[in-house]
Predicted model as a PDB file, atoms N, CA, C, CB and O in Angstrom, pLDDT in the B-factor column:
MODEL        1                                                                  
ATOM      1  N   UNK A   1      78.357 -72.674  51.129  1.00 81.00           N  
ATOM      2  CA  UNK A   1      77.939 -72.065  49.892  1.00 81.00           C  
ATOM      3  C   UNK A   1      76.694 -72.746  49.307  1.00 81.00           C  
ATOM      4  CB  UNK A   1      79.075 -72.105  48.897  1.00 81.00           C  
ATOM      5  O   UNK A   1      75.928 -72.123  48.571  1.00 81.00           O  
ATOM      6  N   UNK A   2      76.475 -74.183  49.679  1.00 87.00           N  
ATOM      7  CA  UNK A   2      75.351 -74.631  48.981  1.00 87.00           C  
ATOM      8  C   UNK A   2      74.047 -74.358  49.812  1.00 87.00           C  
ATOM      9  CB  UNK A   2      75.523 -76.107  48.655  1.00 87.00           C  
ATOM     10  O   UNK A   2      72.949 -74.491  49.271  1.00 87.00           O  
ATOM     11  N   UNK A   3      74.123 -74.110  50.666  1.00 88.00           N  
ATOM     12  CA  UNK A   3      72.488 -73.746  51.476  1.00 88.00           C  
ATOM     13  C   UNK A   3      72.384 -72.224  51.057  1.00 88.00           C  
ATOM     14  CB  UNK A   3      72.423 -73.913  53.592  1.00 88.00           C  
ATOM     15  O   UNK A   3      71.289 -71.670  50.954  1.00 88.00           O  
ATOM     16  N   UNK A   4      73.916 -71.400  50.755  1.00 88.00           N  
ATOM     17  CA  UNK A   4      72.933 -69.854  50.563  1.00 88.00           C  
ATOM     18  C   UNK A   4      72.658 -69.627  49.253  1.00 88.00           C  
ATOM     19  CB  UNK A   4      73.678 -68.378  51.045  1.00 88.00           C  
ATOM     20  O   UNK A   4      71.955 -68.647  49.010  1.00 88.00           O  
ATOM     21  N   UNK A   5      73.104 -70.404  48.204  1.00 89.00           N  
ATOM     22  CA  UNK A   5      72.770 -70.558  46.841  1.00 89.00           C  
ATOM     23  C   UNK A   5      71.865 -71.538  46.508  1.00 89.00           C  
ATOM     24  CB  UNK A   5      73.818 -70.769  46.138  1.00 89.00           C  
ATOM     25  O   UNK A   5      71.892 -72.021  45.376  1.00 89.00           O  
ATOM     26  N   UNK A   6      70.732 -72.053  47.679  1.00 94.00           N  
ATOM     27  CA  UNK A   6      69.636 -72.597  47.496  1.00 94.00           C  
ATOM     28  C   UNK A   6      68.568 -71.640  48.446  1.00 94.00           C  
ATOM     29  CB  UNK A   6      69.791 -74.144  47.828  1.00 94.00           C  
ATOM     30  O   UNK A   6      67.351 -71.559  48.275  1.00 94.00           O  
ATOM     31  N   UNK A   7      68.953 -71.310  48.943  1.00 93.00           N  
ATOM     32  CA  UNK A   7      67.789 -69.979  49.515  1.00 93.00           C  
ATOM     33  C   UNK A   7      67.417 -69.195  47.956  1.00 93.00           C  
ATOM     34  CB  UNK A   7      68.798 -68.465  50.926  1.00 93.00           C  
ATOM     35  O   UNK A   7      68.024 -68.862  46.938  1.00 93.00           O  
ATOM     36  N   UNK A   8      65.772 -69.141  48.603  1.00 95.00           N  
ATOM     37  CA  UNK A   8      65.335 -67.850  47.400  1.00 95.00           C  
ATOM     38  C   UNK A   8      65.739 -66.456  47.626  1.00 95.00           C  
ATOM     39  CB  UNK A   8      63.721 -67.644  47.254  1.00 95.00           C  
ATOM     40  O   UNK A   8      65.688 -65.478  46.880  1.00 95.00           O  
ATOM     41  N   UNK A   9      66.082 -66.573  48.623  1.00 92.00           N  
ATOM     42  CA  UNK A   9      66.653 -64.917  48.595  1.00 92.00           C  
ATOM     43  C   UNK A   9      67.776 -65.159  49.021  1.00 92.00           C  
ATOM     44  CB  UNK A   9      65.963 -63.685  49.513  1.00 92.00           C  
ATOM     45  O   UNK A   9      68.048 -65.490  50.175  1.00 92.00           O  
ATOM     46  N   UNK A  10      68.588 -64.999  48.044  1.00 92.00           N  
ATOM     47  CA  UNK A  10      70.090 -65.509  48.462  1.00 92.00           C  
ATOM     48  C   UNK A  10      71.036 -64.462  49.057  1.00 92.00           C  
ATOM     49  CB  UNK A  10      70.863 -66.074  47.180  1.00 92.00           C  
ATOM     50  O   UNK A  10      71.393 -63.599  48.255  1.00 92.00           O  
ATOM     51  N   UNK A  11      71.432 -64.382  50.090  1.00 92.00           N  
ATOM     52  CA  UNK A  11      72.472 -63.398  50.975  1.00 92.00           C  
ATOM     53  C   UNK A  11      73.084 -63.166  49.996  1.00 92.00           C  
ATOM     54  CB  UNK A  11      73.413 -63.873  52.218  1.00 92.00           C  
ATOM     55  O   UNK A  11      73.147 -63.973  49.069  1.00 92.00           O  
ATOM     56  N   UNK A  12      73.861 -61.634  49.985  1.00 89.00           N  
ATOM     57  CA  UNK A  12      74.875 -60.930  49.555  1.00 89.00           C  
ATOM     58  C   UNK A  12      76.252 -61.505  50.550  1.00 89.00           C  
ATOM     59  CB  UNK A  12      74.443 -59.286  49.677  1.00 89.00           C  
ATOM     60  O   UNK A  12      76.365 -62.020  51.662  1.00 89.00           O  
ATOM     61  N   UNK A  13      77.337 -61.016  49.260  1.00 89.00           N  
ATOM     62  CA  UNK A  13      78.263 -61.506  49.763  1.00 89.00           C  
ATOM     63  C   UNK A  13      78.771 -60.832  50.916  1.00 89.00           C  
ATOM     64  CB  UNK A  13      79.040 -61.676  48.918  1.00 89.00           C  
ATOM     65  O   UNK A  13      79.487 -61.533  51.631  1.00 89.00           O  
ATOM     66  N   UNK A  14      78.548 -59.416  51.353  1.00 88.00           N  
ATOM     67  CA  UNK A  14      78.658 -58.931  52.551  1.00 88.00           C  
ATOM     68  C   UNK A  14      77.969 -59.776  54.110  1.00 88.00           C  
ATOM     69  CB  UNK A  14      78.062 -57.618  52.247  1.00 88.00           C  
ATOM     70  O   UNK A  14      78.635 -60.137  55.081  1.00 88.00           O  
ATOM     71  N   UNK A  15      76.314 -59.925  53.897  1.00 90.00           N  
ATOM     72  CA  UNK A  15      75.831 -60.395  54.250  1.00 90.00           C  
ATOM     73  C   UNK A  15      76.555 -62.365  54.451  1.00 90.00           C  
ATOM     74  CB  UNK A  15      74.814 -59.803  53.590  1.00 90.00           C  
ATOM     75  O   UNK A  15      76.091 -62.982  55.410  1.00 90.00           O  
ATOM     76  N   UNK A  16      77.190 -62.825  53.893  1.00 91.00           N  
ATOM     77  CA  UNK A  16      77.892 -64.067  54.050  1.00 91.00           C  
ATOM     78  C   UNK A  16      78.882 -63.853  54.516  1.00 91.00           C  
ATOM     79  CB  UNK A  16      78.111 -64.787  53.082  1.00 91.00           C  
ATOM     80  O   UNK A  16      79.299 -64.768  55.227  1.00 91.00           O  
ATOM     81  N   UNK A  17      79.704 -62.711  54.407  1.00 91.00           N  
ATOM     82  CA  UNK A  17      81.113 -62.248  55.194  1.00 91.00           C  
ATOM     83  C   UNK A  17      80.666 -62.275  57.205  1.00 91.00           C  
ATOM     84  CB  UNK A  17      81.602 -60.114  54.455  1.00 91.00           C  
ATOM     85  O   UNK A  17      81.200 -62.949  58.086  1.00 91.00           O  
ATOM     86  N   UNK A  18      79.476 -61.217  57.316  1.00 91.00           N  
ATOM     87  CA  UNK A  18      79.481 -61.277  58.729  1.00 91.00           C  
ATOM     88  C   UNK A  18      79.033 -62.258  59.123  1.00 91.00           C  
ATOM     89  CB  UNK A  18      78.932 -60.411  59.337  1.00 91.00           C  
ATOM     90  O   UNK A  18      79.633 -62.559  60.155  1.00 91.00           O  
ATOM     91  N   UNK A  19      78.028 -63.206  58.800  1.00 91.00           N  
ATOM     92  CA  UNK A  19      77.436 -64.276  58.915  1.00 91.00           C  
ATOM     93  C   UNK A  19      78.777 -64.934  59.667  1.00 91.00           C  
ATOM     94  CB  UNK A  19      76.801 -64.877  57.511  1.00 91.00           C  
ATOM     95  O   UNK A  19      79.044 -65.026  60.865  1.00 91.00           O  
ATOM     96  N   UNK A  20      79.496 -65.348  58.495  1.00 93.00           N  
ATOM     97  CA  UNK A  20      81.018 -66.307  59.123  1.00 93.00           C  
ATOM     98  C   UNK A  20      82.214 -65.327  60.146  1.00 93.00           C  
ATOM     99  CB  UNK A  20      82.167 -66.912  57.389  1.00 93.00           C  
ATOM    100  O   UNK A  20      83.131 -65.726  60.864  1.00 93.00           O  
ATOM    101  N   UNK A  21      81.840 -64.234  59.908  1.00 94.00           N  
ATOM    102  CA  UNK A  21      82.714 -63.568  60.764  1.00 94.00           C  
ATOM    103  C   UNK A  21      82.108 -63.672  62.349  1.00 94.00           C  
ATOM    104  CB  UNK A  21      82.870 -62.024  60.211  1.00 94.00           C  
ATOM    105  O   UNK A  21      82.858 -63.647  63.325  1.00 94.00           O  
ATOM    106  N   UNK A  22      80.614 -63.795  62.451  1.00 93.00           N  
ATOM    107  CA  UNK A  22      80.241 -63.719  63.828  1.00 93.00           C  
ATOM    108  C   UNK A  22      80.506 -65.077  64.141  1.00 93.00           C  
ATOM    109  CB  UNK A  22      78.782 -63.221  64.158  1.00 93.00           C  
ATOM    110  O   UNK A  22      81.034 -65.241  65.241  1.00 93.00           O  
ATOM    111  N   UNK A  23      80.250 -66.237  63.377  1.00 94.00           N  
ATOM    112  CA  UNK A  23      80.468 -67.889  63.704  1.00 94.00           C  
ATOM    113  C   UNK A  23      81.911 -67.237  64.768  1.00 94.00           C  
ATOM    114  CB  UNK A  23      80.959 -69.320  61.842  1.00 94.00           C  
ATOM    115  O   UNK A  23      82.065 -66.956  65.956  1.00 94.00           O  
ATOM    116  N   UNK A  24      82.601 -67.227  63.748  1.00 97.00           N  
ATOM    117  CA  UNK A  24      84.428 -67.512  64.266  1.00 97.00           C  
ATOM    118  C   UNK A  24      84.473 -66.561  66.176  1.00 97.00           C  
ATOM    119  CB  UNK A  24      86.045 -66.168  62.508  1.00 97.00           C  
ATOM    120  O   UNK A  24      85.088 -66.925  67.179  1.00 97.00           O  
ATOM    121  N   UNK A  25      83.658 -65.464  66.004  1.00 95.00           N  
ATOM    122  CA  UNK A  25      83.659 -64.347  67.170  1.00 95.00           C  
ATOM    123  C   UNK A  25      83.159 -65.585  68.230  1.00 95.00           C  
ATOM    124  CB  UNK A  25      82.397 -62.703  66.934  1.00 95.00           C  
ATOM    125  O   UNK A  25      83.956 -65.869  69.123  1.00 95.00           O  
ATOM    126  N   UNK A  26      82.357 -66.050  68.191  1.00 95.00           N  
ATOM    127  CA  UNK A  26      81.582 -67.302  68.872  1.00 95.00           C  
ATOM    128  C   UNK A  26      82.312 -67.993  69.125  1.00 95.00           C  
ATOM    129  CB  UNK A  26      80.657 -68.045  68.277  1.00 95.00           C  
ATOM    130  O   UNK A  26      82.545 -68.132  70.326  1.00 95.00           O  
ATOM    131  N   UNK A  27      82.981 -68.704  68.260  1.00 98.00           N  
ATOM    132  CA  UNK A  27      83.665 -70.343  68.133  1.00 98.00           C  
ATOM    133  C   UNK A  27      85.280 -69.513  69.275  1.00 98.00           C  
ATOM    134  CB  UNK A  27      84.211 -71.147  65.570  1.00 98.00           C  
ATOM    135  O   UNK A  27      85.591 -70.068  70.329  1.00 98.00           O  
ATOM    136  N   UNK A  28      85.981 -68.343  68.827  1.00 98.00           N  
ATOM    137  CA  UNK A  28      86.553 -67.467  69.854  1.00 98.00           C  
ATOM    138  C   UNK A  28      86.601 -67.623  70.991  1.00 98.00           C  
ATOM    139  CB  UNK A  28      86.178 -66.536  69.899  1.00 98.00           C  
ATOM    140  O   UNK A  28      87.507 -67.930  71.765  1.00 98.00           O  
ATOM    141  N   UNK A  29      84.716 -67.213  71.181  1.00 97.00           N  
ATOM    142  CA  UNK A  29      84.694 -66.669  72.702  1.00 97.00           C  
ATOM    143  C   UNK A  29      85.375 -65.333  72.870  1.00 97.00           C  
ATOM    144  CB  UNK A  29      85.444 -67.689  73.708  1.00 97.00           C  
ATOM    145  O   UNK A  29      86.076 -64.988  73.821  1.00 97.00           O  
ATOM    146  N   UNK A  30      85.076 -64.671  71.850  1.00 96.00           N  
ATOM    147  CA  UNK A  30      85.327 -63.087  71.864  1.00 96.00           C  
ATOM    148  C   UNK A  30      84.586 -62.231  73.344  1.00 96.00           C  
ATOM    149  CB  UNK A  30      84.511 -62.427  70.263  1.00 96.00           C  
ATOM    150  O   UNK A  30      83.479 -62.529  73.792  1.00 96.00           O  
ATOM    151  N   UNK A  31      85.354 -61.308  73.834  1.00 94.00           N  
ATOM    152  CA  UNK A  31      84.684 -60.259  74.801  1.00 94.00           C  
ATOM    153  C   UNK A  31      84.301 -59.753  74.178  1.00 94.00           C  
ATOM    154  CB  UNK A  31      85.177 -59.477  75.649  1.00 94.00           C  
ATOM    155  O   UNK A  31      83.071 -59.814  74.198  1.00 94.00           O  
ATOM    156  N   UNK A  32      84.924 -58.832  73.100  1.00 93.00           N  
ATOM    157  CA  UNK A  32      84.719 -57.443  72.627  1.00 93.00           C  
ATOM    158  C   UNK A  32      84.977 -57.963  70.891  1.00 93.00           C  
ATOM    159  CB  UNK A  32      86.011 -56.093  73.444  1.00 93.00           C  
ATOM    160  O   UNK A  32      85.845 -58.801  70.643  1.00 93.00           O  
ATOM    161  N   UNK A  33      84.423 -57.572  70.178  1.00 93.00           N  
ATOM    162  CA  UNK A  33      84.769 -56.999  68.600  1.00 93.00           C  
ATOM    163  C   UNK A  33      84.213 -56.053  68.082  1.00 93.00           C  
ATOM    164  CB  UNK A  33      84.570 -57.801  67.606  1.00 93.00           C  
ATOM    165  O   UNK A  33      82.986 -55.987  68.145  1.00 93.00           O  
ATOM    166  N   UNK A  34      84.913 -55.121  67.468  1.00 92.00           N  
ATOM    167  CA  UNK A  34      84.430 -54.088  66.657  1.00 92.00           C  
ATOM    168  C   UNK A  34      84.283 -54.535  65.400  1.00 92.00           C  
ATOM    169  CB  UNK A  34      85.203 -52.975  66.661  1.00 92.00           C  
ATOM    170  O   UNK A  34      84.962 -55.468  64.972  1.00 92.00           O  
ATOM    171  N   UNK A  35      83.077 -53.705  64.449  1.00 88.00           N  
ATOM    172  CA  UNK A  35      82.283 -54.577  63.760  1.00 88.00           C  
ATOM    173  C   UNK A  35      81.900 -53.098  63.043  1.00 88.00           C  
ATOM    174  CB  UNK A  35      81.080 -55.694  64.636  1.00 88.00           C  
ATOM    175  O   UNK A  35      81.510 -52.119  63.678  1.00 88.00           O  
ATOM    176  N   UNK A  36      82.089 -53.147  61.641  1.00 85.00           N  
ATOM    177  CA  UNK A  36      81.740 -52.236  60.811  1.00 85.00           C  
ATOM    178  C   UNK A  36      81.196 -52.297  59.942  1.00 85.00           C  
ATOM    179  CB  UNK A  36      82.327 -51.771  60.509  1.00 85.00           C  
ATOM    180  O   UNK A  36      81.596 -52.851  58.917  1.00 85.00           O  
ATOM    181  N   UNK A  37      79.364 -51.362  60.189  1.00 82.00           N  
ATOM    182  CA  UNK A  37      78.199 -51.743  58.707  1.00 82.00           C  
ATOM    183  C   UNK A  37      78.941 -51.619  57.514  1.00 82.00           C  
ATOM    184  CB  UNK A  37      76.765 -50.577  58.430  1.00 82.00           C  
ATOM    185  O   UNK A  37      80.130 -51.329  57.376  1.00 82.00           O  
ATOM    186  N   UNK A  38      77.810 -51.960  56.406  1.00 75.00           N  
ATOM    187  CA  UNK A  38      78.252 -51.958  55.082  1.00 75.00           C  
ATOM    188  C   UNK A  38      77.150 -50.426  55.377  1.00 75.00           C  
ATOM    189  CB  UNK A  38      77.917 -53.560  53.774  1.00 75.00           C  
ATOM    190  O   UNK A  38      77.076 -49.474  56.154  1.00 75.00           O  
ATOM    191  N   UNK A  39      76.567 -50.892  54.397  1.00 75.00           N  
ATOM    192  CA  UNK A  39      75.716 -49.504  54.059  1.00 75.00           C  
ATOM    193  C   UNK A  39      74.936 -48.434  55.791  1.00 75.00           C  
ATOM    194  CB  UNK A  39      74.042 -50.307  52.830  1.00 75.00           C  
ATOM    195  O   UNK A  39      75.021 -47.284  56.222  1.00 75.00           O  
ATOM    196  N   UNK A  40      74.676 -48.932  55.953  1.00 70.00           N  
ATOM    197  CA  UNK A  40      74.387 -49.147  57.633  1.00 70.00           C  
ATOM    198  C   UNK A  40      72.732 -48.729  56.988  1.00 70.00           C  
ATOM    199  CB  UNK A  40      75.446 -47.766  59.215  1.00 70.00           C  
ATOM    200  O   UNK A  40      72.583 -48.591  55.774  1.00 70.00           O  
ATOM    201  N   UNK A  41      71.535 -48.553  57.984  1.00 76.00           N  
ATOM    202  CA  UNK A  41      70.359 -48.654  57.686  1.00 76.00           C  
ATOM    203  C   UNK A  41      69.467 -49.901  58.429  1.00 76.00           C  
ATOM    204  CB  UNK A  41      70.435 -48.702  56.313  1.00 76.00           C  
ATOM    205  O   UNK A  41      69.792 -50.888  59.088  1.00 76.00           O  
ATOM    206  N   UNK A  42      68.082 -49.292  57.941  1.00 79.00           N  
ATOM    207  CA  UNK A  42      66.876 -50.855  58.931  1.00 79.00           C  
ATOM    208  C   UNK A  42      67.773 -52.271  58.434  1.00 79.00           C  
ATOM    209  CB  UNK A  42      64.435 -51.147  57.950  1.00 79.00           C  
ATOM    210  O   UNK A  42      67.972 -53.097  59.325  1.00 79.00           O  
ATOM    211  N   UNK A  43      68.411 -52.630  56.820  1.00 82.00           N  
ATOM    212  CA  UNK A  43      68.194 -53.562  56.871  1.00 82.00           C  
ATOM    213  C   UNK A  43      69.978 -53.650  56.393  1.00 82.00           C  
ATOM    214  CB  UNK A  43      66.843 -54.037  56.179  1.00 82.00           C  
ATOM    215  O   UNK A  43      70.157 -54.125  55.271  1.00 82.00           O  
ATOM    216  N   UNK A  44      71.270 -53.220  57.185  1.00 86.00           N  
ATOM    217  CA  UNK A  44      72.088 -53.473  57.224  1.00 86.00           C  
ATOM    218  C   UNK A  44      72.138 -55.271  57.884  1.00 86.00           C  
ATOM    219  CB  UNK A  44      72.583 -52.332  57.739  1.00 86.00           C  
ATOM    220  O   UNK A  44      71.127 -55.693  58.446  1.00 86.00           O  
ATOM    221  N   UNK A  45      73.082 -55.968  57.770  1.00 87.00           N  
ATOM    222  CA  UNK A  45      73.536 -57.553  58.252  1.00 87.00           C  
ATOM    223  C   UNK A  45      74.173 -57.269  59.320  1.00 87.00           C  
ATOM    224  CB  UNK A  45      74.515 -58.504  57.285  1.00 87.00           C  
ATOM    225  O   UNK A  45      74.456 -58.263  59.989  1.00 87.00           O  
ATOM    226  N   UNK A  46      74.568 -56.106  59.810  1.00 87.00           N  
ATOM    227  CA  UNK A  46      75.156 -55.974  61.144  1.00 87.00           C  
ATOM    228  C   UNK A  46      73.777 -55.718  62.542  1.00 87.00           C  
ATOM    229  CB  UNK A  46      76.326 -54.486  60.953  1.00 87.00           C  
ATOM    230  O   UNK A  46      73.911 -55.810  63.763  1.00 87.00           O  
ATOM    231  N   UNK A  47      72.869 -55.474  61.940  1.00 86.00           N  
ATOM    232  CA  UNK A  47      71.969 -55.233  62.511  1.00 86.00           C  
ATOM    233  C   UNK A  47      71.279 -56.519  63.661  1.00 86.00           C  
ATOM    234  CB  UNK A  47      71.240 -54.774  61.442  1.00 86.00           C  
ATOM    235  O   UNK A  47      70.248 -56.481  64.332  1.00 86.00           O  
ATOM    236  N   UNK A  48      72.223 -57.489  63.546  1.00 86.00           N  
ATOM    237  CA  UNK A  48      71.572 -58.582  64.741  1.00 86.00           C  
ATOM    238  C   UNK A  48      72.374 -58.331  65.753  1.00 86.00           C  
ATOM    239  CB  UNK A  48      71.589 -60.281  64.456  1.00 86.00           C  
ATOM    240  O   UNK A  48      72.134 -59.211  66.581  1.00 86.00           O  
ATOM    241  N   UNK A  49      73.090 -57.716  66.107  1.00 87.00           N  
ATOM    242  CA  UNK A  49      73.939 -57.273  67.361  1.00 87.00           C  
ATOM    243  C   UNK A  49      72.757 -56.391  67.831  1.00 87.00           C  
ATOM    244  CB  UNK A  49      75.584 -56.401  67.076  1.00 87.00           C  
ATOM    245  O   UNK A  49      72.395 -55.306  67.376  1.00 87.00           O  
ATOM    246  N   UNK A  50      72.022 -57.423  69.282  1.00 86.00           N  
ATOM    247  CA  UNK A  50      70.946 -56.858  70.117  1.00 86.00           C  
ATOM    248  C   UNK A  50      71.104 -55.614  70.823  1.00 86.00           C  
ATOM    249  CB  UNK A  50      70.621 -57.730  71.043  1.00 86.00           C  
ATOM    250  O   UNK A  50      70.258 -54.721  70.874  1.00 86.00           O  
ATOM    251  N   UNK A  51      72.450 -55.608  71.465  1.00 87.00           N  
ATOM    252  CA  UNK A  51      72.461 -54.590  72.941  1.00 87.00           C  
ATOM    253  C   UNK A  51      74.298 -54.398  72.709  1.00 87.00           C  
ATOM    254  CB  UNK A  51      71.776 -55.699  74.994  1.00 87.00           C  
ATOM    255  O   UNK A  51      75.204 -54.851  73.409  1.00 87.00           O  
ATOM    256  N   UNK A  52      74.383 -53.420  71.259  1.00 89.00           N  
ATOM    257  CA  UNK A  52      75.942 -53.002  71.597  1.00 89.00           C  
ATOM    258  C   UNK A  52      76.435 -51.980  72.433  1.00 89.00           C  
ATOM    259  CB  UNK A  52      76.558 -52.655  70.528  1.00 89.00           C  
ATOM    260  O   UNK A  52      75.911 -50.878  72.591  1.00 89.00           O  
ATOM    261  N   UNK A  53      77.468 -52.398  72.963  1.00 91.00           N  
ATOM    262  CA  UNK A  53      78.330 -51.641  74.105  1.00 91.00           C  
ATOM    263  C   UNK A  53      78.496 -50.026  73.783  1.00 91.00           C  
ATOM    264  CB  UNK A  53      79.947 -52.357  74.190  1.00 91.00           C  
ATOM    265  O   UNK A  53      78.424 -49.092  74.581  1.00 91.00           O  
ATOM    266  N   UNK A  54      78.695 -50.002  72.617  1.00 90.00           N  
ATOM    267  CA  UNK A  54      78.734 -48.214  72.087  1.00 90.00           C  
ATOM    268  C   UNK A  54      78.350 -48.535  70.416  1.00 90.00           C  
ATOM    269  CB  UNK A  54      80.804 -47.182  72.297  1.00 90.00           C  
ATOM    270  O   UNK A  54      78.107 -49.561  69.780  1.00 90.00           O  
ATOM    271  N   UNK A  55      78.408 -47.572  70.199  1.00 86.00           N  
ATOM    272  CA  UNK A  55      77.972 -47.458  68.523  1.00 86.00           C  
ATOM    273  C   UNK A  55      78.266 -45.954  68.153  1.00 86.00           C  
ATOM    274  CB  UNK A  55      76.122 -47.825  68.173  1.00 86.00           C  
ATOM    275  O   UNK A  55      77.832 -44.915  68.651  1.00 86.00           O  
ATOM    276  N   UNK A  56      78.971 -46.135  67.324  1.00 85.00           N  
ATOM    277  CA  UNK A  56      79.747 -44.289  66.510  1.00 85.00           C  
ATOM    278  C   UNK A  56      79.111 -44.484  65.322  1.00 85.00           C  
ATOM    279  CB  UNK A  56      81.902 -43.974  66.095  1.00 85.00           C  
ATOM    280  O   UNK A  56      79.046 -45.544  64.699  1.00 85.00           O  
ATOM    281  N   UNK A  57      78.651 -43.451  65.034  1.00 81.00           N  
ATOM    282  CA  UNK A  57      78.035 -43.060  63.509  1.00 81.00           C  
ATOM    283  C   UNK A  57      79.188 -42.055  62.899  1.00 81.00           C  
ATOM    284  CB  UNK A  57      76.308 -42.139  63.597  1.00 81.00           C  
ATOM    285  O   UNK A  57      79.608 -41.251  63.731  1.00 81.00           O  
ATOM    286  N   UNK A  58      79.431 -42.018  62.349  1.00 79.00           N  
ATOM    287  CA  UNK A  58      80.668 -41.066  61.302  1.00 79.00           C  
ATOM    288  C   UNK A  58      80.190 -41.302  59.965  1.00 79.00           C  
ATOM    289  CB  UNK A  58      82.515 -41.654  61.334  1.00 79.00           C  
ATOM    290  O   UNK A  58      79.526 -42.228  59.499  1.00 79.00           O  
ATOM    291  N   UNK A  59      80.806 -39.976  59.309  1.00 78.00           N  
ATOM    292  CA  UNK A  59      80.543 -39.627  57.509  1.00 78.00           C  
ATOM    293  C   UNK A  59      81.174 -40.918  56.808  1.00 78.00           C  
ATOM    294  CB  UNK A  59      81.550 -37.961  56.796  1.00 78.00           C  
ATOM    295  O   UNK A  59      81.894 -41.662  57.474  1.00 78.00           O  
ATOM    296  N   UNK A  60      80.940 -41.146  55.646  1.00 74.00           N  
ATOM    297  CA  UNK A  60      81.654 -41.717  54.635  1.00 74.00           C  
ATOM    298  C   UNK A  60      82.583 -40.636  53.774  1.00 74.00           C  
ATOM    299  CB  UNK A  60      80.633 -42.437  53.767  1.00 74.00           C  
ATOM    300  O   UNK A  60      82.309 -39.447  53.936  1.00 74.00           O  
ATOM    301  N   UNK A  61      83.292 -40.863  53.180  1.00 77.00           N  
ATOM    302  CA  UNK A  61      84.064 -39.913  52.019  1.00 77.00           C  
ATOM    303  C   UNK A  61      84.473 -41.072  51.011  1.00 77.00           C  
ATOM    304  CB  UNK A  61      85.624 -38.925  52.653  1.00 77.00           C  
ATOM    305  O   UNK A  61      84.595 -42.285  51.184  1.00 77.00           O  
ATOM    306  N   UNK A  62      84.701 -39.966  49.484  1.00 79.00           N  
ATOM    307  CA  UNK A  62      84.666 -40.515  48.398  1.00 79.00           C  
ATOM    308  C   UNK A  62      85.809 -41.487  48.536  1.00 79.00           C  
ATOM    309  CB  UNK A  62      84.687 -39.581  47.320  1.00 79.00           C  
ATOM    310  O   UNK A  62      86.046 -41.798  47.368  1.00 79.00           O  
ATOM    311  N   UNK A  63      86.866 -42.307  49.510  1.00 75.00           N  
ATOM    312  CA  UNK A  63      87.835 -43.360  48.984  1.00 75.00           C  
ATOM    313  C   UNK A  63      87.161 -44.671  49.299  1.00 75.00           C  
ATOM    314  CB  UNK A  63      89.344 -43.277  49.669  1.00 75.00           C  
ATOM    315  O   UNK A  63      87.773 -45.736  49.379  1.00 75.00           O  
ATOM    316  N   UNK A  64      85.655 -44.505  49.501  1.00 66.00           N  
ATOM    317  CA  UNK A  64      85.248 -45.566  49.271  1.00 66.00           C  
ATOM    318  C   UNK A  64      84.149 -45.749  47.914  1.00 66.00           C  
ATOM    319  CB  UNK A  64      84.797 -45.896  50.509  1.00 66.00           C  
ATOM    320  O   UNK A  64      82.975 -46.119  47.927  1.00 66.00           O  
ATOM    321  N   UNK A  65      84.904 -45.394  46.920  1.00 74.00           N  
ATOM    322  CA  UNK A  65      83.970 -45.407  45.526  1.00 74.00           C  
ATOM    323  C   UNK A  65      84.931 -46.005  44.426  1.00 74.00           C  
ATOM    324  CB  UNK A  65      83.397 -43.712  44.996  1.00 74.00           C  
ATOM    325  O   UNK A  65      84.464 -46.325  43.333  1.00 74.00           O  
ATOM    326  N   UNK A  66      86.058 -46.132  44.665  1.00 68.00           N  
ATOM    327  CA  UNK A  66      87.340 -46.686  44.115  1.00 68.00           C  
ATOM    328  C   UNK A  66      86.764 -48.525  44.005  1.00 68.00           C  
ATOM    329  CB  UNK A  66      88.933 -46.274  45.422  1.00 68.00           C  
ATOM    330  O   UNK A  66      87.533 -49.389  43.584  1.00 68.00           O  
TER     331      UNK A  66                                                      
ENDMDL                                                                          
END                                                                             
């Protein structure tokens, strides 16, 4: 928490979620994880996954506005 609350552009907390979620996939030794954008877009945090195995695009609906 103290290096991303000393960055000037300080990560979102989404952006700090996958951050530590990919550490642990690593520290694992994961084959496979499925991995779901936030907003998805150029500058989604899921976006450093170079060469994924498949990728599904699907709608959103309103039970995520709750």
């Amino acid at each position: 928490m103290p290096i991303a609350e000393a960055m000037e552009d300080r990560p979102t907390e989404f952006e700090l979620i996958t951050a530590i979620g990919l550490v642990h996939f690593l520290e694992e030794k994961c084959d496979v994880i499925v991995l779901e954008t936030g907003m998805g877009g150029r500058l989604d945090s899921t976006n450093v996954i170079k060469e994924p195995l498949a990728s599904v695009i699907t709608g959103i609906a309103m039970d995520h506005t709750a």
